[in-house]
C-alpha positions as CSV (number, residue, x, y, z in Angstrom):
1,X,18.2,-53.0,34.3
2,X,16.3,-51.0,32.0
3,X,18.2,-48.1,30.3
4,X,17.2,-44.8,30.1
5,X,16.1,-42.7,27.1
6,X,19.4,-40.3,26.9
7,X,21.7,-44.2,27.1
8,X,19.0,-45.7,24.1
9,X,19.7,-42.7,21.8
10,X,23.8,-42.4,22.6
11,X,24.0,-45.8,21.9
12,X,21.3,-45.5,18.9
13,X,24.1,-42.4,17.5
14,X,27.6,-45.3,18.4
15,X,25.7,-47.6,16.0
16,X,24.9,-44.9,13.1
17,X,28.4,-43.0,13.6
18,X,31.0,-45.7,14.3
19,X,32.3,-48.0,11.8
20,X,31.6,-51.2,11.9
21,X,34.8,-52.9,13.1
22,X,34.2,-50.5,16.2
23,X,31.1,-50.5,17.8
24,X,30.4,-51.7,20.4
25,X,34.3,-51.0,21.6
26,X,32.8,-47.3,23.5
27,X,31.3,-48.8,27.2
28,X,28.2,-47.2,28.3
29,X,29.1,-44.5,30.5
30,X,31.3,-43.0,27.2
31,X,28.2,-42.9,25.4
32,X,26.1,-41.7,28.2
33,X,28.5,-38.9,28.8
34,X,28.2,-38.0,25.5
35,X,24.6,-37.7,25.0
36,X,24.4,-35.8,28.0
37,X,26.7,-33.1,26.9
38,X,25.1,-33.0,24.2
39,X,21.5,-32.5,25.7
40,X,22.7,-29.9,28.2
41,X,24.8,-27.8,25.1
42,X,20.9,-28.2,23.5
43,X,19.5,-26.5,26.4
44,X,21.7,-23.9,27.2
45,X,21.2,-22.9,22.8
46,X,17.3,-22.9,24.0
47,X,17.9,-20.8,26.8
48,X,20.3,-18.1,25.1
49,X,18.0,-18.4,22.4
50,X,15.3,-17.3,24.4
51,X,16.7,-14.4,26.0
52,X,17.8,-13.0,22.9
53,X,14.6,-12.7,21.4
54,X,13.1,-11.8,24.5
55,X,15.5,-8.7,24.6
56,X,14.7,-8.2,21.2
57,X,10.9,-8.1,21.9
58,X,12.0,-5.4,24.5
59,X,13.7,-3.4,22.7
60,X,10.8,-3.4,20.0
61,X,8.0,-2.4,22.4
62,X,10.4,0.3,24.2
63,X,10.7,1.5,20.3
64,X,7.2,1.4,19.4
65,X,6.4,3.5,22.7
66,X,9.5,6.1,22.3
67,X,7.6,6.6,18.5
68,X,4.5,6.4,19.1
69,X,4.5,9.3,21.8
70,X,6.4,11.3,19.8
71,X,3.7,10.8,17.3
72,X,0.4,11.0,19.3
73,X,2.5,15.2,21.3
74,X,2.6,16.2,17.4
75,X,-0.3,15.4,16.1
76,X,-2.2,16.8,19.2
77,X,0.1,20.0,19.0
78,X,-2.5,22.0,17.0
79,X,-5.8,20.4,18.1
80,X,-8.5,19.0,16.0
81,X,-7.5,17.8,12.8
82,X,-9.3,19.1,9.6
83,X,-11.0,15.6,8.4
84,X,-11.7,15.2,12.0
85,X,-13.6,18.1,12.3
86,X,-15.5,17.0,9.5
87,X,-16.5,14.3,10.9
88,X,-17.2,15.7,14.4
89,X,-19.6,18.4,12.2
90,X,-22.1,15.5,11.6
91,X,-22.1,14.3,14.9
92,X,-23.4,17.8,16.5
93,X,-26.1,17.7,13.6
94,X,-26.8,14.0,14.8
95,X,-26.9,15.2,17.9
96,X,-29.7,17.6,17.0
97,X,-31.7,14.9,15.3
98,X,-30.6,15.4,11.7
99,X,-29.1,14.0,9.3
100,X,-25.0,13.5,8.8
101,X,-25.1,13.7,5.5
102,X,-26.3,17.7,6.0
103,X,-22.5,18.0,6.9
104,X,-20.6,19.8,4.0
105,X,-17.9,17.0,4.1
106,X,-19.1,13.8,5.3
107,X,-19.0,11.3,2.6
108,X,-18.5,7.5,4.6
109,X,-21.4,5.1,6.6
110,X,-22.6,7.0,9.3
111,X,-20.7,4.4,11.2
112,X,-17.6,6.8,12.1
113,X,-20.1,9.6,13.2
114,X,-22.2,7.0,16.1
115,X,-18.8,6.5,16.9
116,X,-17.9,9.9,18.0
117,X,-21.0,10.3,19.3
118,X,-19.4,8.8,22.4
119,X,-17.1,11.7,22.8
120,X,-18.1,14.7,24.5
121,X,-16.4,17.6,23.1
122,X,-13.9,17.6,20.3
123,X,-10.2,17.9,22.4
124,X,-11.0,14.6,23.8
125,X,-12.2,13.4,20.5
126,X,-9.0,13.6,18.7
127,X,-7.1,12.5,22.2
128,X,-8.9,9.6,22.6
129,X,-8.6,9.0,18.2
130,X,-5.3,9.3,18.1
131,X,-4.6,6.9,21.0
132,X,-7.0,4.4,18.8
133,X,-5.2,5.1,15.5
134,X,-1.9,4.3,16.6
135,X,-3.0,1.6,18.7
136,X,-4.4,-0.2,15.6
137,X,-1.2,0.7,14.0
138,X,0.4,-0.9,17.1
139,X,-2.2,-4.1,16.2
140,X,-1.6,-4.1,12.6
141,X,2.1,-4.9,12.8
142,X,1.1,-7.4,15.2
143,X,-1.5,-8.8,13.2
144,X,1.4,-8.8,9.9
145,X,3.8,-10.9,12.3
146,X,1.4,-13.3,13.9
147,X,0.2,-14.5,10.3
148,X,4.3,-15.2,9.7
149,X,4.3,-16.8,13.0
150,X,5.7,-19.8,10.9
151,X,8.2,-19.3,9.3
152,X,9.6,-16.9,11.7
153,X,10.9,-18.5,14.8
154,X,13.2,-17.4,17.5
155,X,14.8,-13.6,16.6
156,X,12.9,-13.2,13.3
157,X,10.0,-12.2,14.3
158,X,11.0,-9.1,16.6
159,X,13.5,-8.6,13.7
160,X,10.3,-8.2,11.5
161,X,8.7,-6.0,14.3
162,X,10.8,-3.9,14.5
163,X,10.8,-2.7,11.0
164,X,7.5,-2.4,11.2
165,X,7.6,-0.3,13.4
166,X,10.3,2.0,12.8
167,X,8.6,2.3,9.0
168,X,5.6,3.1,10.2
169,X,5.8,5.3,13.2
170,X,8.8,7.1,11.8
171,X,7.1,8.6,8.8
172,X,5.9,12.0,7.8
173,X,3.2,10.3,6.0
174,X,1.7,8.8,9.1
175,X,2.3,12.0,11.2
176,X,0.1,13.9,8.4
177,X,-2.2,11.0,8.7
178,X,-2.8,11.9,12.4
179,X,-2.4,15.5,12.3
180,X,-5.7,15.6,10.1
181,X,-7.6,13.3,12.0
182,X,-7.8,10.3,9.2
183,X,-8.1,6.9,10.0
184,X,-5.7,4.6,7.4
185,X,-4.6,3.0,10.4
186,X,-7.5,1.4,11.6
187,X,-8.3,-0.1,7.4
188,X,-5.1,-1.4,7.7
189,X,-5.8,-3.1,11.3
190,X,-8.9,-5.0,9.5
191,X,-6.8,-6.2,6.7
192,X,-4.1,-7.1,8.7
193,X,-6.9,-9.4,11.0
194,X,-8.6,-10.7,7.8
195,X,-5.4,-12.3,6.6
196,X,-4.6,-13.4,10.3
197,X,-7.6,-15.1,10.6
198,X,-8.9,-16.0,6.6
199,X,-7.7,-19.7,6.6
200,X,-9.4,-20.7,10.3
201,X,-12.3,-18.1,10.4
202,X,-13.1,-17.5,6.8
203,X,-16.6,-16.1,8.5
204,X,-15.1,-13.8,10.6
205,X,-12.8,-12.6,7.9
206,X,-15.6,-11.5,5.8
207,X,-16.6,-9.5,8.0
208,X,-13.7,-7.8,9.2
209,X,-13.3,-6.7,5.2
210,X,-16.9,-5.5,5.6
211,X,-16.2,-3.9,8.8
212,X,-13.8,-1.7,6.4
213,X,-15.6,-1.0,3.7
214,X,-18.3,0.5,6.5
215,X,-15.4,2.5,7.8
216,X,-14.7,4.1,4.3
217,X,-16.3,2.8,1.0
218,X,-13.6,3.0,-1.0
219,X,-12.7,-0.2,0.9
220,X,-15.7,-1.9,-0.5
221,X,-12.8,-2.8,-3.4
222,X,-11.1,-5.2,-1.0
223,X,-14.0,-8.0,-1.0
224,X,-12.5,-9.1,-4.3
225,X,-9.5,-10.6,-1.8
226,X,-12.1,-13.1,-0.6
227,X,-11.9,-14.9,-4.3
228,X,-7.8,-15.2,-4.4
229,X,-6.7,-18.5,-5.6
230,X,-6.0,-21.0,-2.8
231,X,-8.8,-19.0,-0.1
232,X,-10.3,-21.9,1.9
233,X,-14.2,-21.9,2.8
234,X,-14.6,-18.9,0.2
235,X,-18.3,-19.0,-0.2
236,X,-19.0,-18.8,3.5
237,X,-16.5,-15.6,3.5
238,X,-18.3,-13.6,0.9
239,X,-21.6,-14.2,2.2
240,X,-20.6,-13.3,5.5
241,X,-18.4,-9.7,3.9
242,X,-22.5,-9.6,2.0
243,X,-25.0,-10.0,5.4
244,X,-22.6,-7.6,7.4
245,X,-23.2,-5.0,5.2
246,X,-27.0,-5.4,4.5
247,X,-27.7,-5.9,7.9
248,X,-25.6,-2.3,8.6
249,X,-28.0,-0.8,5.9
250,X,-31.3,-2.6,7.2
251,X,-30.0,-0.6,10.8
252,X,-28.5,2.3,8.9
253,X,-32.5,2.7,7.3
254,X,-34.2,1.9,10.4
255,X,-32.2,4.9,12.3
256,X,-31.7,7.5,9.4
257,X,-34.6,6.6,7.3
258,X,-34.9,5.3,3.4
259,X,-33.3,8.0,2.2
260,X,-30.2,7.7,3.8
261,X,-28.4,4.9,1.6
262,X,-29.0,7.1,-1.8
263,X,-27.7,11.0,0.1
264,X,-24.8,8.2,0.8
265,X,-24.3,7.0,-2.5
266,X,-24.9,10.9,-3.7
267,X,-22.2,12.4,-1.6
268,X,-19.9,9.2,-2.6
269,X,-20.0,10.3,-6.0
270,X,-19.9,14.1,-6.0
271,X,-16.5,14.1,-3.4
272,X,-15.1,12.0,-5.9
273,X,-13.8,15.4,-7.4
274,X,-11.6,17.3,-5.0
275,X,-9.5,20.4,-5.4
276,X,-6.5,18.4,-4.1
277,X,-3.4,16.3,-5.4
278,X,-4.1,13.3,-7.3
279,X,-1.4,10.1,-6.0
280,X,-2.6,7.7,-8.2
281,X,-2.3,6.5,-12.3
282,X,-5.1,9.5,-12.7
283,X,-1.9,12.0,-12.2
284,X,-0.3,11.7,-15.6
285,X,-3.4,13.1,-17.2
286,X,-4.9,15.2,-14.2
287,X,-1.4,16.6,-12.3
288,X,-2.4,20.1,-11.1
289,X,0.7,22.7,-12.5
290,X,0.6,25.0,-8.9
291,X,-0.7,24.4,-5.9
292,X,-4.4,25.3,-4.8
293,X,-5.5,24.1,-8.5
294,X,-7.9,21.4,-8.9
295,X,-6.8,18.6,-10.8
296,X,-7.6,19.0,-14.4
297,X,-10.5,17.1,-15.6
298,X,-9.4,14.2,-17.9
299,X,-11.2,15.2,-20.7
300,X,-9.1,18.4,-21.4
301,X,-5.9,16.6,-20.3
302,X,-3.3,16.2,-22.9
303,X,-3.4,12.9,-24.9
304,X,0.0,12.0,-23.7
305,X,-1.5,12.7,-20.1
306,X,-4.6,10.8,-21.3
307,X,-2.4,7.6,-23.1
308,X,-0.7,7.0,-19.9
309,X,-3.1,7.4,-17.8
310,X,-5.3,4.5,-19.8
311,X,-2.3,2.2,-20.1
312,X,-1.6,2.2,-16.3
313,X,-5.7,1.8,-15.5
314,X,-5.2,-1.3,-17.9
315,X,-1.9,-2.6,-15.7
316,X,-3.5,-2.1,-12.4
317,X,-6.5,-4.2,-13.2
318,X,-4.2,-6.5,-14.6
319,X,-2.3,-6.3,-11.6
320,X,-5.0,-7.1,-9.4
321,X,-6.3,-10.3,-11.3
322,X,-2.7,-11.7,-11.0
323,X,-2.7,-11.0,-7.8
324,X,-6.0,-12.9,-7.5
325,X,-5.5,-15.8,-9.5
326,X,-1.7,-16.0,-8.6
327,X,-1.3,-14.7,-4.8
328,X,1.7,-16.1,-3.4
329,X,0.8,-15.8,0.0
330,X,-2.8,-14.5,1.4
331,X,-0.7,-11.4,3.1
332,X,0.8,-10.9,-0.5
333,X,-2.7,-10.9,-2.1
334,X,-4.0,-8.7,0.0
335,X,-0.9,-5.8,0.4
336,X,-0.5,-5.9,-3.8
337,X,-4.2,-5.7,-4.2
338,X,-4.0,-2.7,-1.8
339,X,-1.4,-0.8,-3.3
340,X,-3.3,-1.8,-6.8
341,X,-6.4,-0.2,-5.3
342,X,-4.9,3.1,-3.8
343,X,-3.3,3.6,-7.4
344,X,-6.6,3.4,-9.1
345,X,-8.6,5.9,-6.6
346,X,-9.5,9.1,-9.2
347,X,-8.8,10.7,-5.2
348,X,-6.0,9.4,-3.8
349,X,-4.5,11.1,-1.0
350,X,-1.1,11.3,0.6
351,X,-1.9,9.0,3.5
352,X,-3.5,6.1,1.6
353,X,0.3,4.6,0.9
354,X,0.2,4.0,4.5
355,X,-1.9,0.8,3.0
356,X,1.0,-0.1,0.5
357,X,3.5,0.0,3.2
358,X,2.6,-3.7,5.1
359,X,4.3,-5.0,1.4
360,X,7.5,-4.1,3.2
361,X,7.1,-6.1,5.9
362,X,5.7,-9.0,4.3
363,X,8.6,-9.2,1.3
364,X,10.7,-9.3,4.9
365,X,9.5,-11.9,6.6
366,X,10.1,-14.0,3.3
367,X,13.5,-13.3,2.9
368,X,13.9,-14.2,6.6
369,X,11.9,-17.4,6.2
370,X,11.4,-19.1,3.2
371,X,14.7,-20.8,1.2
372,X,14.2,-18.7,-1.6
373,X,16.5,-15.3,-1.2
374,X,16.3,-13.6,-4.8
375,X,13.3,-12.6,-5.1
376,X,12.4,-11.0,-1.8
377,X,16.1,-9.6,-1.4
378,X,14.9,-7.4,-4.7
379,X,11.5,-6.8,-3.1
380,X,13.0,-5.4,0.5
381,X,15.6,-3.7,-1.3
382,X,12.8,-1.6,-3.9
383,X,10.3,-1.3,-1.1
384,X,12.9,0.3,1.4
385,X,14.1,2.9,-1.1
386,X,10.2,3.9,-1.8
387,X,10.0,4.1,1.3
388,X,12.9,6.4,1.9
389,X,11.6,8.5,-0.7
390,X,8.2,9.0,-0.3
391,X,8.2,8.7,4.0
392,X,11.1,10.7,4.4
393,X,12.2,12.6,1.6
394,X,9.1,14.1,0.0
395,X,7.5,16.0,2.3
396,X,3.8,15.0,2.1
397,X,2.3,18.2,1.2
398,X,5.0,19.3,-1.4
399,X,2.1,18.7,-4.4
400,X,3.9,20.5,-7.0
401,X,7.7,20.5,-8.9
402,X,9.8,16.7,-9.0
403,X,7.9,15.3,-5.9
404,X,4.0,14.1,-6.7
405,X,6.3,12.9,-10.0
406,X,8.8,10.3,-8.2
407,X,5.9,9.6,-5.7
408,X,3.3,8.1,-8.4
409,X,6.3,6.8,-10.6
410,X,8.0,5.1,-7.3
411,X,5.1,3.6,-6.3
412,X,3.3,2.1,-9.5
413,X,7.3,0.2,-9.7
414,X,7.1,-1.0,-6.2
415,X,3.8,-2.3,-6.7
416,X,3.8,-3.7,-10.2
417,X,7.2,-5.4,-8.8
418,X,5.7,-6.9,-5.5
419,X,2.6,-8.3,-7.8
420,X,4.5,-10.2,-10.2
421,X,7.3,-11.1,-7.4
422,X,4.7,-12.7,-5.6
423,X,2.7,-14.2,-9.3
424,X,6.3,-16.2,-9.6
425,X,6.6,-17.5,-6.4
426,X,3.8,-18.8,-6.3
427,X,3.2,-22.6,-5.6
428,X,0.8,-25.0,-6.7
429,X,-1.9,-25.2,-5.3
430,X,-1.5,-21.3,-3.8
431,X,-0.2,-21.9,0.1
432,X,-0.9,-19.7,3.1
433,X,1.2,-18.3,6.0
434,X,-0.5,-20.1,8.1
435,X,-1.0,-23.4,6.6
436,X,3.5,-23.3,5.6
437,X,5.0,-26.1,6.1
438,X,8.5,-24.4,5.6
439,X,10.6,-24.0,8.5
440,X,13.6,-21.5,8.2
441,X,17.0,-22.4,9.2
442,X,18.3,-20.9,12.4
């Protein structure tokens, strides 16, 4: 009689696990009985694994909803954000035929304007733009997760979540994020989907970095990503990030007319000075002394202002070419190369570190997954005080005294740390979330 697969693999365990002078002495049914013990104990681990990380998942979404209410009543508490109205400013002169770049204050693509144009008046604008920004805050952490789908099995992952999104929804940073109207959240959505999708899609990657840079153009620094060590199919990515964006000019001439792309490239570069804080390596030399100042230009800064200002331009474009040529991960490549880029903005506002934050996150789902503990322990460790500090503490529009100071100082550590972190775990050749073949214990 034939045997079946459970009897083939207890007797398969007698041989390996018995001495020799005793196998053979167990009879069948012993063995039997002991492989099906074995196999239901297996099962019953599956099942109580599953409903622990299904609660887990629960209790992350309730979060996530509890937060992002609270969120969405507070920002809508006051009605239209300032940068909002900005925006919404173009669209009634696009609405009479003219040009959005006749609007005092816009400065992006006229993509976020044809947008808006959708919305009739400007209370359900910012309704229906907050409900997208923290939706693609919602999407983001998702998109952060998925790409760690790997090495994060069973209870890591909502784990993971669930830092996400008490870090980001629980933050005085986002809530002045929303309260003006801006739109970090949806930048850090595309990222996010890039590095979900780079390794399979490299196409479709490209263009989600374009999609960003259309968004803002400050983002336009984020194509460099494409290039990392290790990217797979790179040529096809940057000549897809390239046609997206001519083929948004070709349309952006065709509806505005010729002289559109220079009025763009105009306003680009006379917003560049604003009579507000500077959070970036620019503050050591330009750090306004009271608030309502403009920052002072860098050529009557002090030369200690001036020194340090050069040294740390010189570090952050260090930092980005080690995070190029040594990434560590494609979600570490591109989270240090955003918190390099926010640093070197000559306008860097308060709400931009919500792009340094997904470094958080990442540095977590290492130390949950990978063997090696040291490195990321230190990582999720530094990244959680700055976070403390500059989501809770500081209150974001306190530009003056102690705070702009342990902002910019906190977070040119955090990132310098996280770039070379990542620079000495890296493996050769460079790996990908996705393409891991480490498995965590459980």
């Amino acid at each position: 009689m034939a045997r079946t697969s459970a009897d083939r693999a207890a007797r398969t365990l007698n041989w390996l696990t018995v001495p020799a002078y005793g196998r053979g002495r167990l009879n069948d049914d012993e063995r039997l009985r002991g492989a099906t013990a074995s196999l239901s104990s297996s099962v019953e681990s599956t099942r109580t694994t599953r409903i622990v990380t299904g609660s887990a998942w629960a209790v992350v979404a309730a979060l996530a909803v509890f937060l992002m209410v609270q969120r969405y009543r507070d920002a809508l508490a006051t009605g239209v954000g300032m940068d909002l109205g900005f925006w919404l400013d173009a669209v009634d002169i696009l609405r009479g035929g003219g040009d959005p770049y006749d609007a005092e204050w816009y400065t992006y693509t006229p993509l976020t304007a044809w947008v808006l144009l959708l919305f009739p008046d400007r209370a359900t604008a910012m309704a229906v733009w907050t409900t997208v920004q923290l939706a693609a805050g919602a999407a983001a952490i998702g998109f952060v997760v998925a790409a760690h789908r790997r090495i994060l099995p069973a209870w890591r992952a909502p784990l993971v979540a669930g830092l996400a999104v008490f870090t980001l929804f629980y933050s005085k940073v986002l809530s002045i994020e929303l309260f003006l109207g801006q739109n970090q959240l949806m930048i850090m959505a595309l990222l996010a989907a890039a590095v979900l999708v780079a390794n399979r899609r490299p196409v479709i990657a490209g263009m989600l970095l374009a999609v960003a840079a259309l968004v803002k153009t400050w983002p336009l620094l984020f194509g460099v990503w494409l290039v990392r060590s290790g990217a797979r199919n790179r040529i096809r990515a940057i000549l897809a990030w390239l046609a997206t964006m001519v083929a948004f000019a070709v349309v952006m001439v065709i509806t505005l007319g010729p002289a559109s792309i220079p009025r763009l490239i105009e306003r680009t570069l006379a917003l560049r000075e604003q009579p507000l804080a500077v959070y970036s390596v620019w503050f050591f030399a330009r750090h306004r002394q009271a608030s309502g100042e403009s920052p002072t230009p860098f050529a009557e800064a002090a030369p200690a202002g001036q020194a340090v200002t050069l040294v740390l331009l010189v570090c952050m474009l260090g930092l980005i070419v080690l995070a190029l040529l040594r990434p560590g991960t494609a979600s570490l490549a591109m989270w240090n190369l955003s918190g390099a880029v926010v640093l070197l903005l000559p306008v860097s506002h308060p709400f931009y570190r919500l792009l340094i934050l997904p470094l958080l996150w990442v540095w977590c789902a290492e130390l949950l997954g990978r063997r090696a503990k040291v490195l990321p322990s230190i990582a999720v460790a530094s990244l959680g005080l700055w976070w403390v500090l500059t989501a809770r503490i500081v209150d974001p529009v306190e530009h003056t005294g102690w705070a702009p100071w342990a902002v910019v100082v906190s977070t040119v550590v955090v990132v310098a740390l996280s770039t070379i972190f990542a620079a000495l775990s890296t493996r050769a050749p460079a790996y990908d979330e996705s393409r891991s073949k480490v498995e965590a214990t459980a």
